[in-house]
N, C-alpha and C positions, 0 to 999 in steps of 0.2 A: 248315508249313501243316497236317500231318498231325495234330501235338501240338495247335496249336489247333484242329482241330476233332472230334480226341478230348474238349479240355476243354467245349469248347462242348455236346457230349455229355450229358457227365458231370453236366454243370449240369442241363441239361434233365432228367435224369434223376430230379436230387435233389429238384428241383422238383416233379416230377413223384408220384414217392414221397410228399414231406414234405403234396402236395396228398390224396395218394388216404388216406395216413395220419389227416389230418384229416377227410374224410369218412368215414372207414368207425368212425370214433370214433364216428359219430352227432350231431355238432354242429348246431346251427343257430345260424349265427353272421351271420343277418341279419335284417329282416323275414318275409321268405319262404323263409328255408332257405337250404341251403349252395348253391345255383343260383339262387336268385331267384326260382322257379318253384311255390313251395306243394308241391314232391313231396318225399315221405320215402320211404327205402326199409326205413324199418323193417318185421319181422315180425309183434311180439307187441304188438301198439297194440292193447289194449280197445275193442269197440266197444260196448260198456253198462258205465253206470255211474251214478250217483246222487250229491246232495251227501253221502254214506257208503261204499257199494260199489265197490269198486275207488280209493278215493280214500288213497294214502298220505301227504299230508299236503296243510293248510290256514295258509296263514300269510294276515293280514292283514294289509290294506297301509297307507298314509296317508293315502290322498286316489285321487279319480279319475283315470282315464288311458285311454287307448284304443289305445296303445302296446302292441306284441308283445314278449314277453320274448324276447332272445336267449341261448343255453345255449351255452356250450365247458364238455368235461370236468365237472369237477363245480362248478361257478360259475354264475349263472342272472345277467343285469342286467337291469334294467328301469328306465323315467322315470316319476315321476306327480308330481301335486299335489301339497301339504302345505300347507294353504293357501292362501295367499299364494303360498309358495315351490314350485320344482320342486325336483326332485331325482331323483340317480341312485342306485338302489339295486343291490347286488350281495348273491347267495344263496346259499345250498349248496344242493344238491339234495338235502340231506338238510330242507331246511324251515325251515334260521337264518340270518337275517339276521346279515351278514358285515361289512358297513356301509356308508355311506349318505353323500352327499356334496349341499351344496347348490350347484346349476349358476345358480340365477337367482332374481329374484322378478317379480312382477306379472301371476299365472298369470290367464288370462282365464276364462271360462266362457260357451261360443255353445249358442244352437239350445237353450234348454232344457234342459242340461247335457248335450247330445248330444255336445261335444267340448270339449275346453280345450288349453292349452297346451305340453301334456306327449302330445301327441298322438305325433309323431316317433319309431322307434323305434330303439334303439342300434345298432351295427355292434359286433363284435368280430374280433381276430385271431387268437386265442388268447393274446397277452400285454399288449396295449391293446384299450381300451373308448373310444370316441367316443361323446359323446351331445350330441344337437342337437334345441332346444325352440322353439316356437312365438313366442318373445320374442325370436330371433333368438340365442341365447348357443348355443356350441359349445365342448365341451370333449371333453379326449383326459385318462386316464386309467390309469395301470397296475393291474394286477389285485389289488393291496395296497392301491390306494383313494389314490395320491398323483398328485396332480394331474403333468401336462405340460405342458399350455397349456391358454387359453381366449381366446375371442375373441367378435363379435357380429357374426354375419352383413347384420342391420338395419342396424346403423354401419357397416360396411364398404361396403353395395350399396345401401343407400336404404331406407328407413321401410317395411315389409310393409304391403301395403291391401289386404285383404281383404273381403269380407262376412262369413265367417268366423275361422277363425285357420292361419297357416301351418302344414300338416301333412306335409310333405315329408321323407321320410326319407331317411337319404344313401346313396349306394352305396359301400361299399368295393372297392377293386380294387386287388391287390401296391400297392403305396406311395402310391397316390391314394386321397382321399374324391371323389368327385361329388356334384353338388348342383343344383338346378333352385328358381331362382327366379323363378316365376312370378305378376304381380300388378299391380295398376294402376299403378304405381308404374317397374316393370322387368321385364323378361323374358331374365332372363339363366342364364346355365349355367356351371359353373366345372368346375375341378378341380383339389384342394388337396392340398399335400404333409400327410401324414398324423402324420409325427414334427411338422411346425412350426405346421402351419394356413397356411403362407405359399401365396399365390398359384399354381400353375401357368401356370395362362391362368384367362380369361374372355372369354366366347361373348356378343354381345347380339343374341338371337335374333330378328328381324323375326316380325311377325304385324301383321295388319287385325282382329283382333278388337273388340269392345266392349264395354262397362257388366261386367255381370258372366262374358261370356263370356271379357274380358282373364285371368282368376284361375284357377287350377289348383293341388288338392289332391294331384297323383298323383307319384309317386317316379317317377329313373328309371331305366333295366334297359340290360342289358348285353348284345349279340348278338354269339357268339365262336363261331366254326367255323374249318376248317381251313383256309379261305383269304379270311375277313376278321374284320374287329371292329369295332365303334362302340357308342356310346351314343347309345338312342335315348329322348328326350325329350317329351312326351304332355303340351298344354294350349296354350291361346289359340287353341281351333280348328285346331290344326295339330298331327299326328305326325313326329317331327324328325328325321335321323339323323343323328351328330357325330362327326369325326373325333377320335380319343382323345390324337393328338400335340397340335392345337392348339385342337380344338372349333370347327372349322369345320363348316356345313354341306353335307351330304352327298346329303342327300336331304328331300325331303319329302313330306307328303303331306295334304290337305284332302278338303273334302268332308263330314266331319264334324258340320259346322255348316252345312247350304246355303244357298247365298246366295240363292234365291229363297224363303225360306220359314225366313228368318234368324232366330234366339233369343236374345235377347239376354244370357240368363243362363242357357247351359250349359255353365257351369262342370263340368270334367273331376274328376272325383275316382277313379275306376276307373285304375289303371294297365295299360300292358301288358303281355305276357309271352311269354316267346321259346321257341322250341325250333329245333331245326336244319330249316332250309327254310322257317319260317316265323315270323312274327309278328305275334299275334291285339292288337285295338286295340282296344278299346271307346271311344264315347263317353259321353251320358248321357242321360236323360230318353228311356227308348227310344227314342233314335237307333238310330243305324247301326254294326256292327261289321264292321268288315275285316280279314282275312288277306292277310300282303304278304308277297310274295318278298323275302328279304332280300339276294340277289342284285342287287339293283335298281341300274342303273349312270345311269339321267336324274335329275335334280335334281326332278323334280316327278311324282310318282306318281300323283297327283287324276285318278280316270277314268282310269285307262293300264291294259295288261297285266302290270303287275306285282302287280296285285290279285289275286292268286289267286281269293279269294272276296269277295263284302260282302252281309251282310246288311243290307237297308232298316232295319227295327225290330228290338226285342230285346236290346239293350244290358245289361248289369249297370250301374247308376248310380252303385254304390259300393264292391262285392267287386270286385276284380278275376279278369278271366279262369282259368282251371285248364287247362292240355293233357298228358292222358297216353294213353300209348297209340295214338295215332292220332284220338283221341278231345278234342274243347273241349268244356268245362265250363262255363258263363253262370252264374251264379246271382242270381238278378234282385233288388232290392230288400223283392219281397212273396212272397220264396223259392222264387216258379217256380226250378225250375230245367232248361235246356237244355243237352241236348246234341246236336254237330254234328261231323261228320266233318272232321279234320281240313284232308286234301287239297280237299278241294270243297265243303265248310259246308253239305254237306245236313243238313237237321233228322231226329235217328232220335226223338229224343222235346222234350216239353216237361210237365210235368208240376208238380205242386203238392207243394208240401212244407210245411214247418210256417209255415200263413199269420201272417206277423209281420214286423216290418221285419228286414233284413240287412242290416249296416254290415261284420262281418269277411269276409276273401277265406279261399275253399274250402281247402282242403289234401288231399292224398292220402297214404294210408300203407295196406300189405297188403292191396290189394284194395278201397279203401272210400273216399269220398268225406264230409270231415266241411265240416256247413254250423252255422255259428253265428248266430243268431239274438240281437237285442239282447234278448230278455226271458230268454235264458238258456237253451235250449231249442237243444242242438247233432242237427241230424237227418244220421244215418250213411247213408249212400246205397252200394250198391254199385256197381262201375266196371262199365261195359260199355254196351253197347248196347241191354240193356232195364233200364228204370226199374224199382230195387226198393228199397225201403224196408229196412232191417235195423233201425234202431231208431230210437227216438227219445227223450235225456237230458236231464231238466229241472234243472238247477244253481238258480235259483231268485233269480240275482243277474243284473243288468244286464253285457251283455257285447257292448264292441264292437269288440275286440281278435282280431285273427288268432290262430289258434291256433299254438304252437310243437311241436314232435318232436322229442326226442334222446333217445339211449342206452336205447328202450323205454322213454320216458315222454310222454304227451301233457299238455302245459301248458295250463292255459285261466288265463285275466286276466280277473280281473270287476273292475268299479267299486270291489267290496269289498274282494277275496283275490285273492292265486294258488294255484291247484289246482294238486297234482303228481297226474296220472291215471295210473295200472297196477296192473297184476295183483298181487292180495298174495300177497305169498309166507311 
């Protein structure tokens, strides 16, 4: 009994190591970084720079995309257009294109060219690349570019209906991908072996939603502390929480969309975002944002004491949430940006920043809050409790892509390029 639980140890250990290992490398090996949370803890992140000034290099890309590059060590991947066709591409972070693999065709283009089908952005592990596209196609990849599988999530779970085009990016978690599929069509939640794409389970989530309020653009995030876990899942009016053995319902929680003064098209595209003790939800269309205990042990949280806070209005519509410090982050559509205490959601400010639409979610790194703007125009905020400006970068290209951090370098994705941003040396 002793040997085993020596070994049980030793695992934990390695585990443990082979994780901090990877983070301290500086990876971002998701949408939102190595937590899911938009925090970097890099040092030396520039906070001015220009399409010249601190910019180490400029690759252009194929086609449009709104997709976040994810970086391990010195490899960069990312999806876009090429037409017609998506594709996955892999980088050096020295600036060349490594190669480039076609996932699908029949790339869409919504809203104006506000989003297409290469929207979704990669997962990595350090030795496979998943990348999952708006057409429903899913593929695993090694980092030499030779396929493992591929599959279509569309054929598998039912035809995608949208208004616009499925943007869902997947969560990796040790040997699972996650996935939320939420649409007129289905509302469903999986999680899938990551070597085969084969099934785990599948969740079919109940909701009363309607019209456009059925459909949800937002990813979903992952709540792990020392003495629970679940994924929780954000759309069709409802924030979800799901047991990760078999994606059972955990928890939930409404109110979002209220039933006396019902919308019929508020469609969630803001995700949420965890930290320990709590987790901030946005709706949309300045709705309502709430702080929940993630401790919550009743199946229905709507109105209950486990709402920490809730704000009536003020929602982020489509960045998703920022919590660091003690400190949430809002960053609103027309670049207000709030913030609020995290224990109790009092408001310390609400202020203006660069008036322009925001489609990327915030990121933090050394002190500073960067907010991406679609006309290219990223405004550096500093962290804290009073509202201050530090600068303000005009890139000069269409940008609705989250920004990425690794190894002291800030990535920005425009429509056009990928920038690799840092200090020249």
């Amino acid at each position: 009994m002793q040997k085993h639980a020596l070994k049980n140890v030793l695992i934990f250990l390695l585990a443990m190591f082979t994780l901090v290992g990877s983070l301290s490398a500086g990876n971002w090996q998701q949408w939102r970084g190595a937590h899911n949370d938009g925090i970097s803890h890099e040092t030396d992140i520039p906070i001015q720079w220009s399409q010249t000034e601190n910019v180490k290099w400029r690759l252009p890309l194929p086609g449009e995309a709104a997709s976040t590059p994810v970086i391990w060590e010195d490899k960069i991947f990312l999806t876009s257009a090429e037409g017609n066709a998506l594709v996955l591409m892999c980088i050096s972070t020295e600036g060349e294109e490594l190669w480039k693999r076609t996932l699908g065709h029949g790339n869409r283009s919504v809203r104006g060219g506000e989003g297409n089908s290469a929207a979704p952005s990669p997962v990595t592990d350090g030795e496979h690349v998943w990348a999952f596209l708006g057409t429903g196609d899913l593929a695993c990849y090694d980092f030499d570019g030779n396929q493992v599988w591929h599959t279509n999530l569309a054929d598998r779970y039912g035809e995608f209906n949208l208004y616009f085009v499925m943007s869902t990016t997947p969560l990796l978690d040790q040997d699972r991908l996650y996935f939320q599929l939420i649409h007129s069509n289905a509302w469903v939640v999986l999680a899938l072996d990551k070597m085969t794409g084969k099934e785990i389970w599948k969740h079919n989530r109940d909701s009363d939603a309607v019209s456009e309020s059925e459909q949800a653009y937002t990813s979903p995030i992952l709540y792990r502390d020392a003495d629970r876990e679940y994924l929780v899942v954000h759309g069709a009016d409802y924030v979800t929480a799901h047991s990760l053995a078999d994606g059972s319902e955990i928890w939930r929680c409404g109110g979002l969309n209220p039933k006396a003064n019902y919308n019929d098209f508020l469609r969630f595209v803001a995700s949420p975002v965890a930290t320990e003790g709590l987790i901030v939800v946005p709706s949309a269309k300045n709705g309502p944002v709430l702080g929940i205990n993630p401790a919550a042990t009743q199946s229905d949280l709507t109105d209950s004491e486990w709402q920490i806070w809730k704000r009536q209005q003020g929602t982020p519509d489509v960045p998703s949430p920022l919590i660091h410090d003690g400190l949430v982050y809002l960053c609103r559509e027309n670049g207000d940006l709030i913030c609020l205490d995290a224990k109790t959601g009092e408001q310390f400010y609400r202020e203006r920043t660069h008036r322009h639409r925001h489609r990327a979610s915030p990121v933090y790194a050394n002190g500073h809050i960067y907010l991406t703007a679609r006309d290219g125009v990223i405004t550096v905020v500093k962290a804290g409790r009073q509202f201050d400006i530090v600068a303000s970068n005009a890139m000069g290209e269409v940008i609705a892509a989250s920004p990425a951090i690794a190894n002291g370098t800030l990535y920005l994705r425009s429509y056009q390029a990928l920038y690799a941003i840092g200090a020249q040396k």
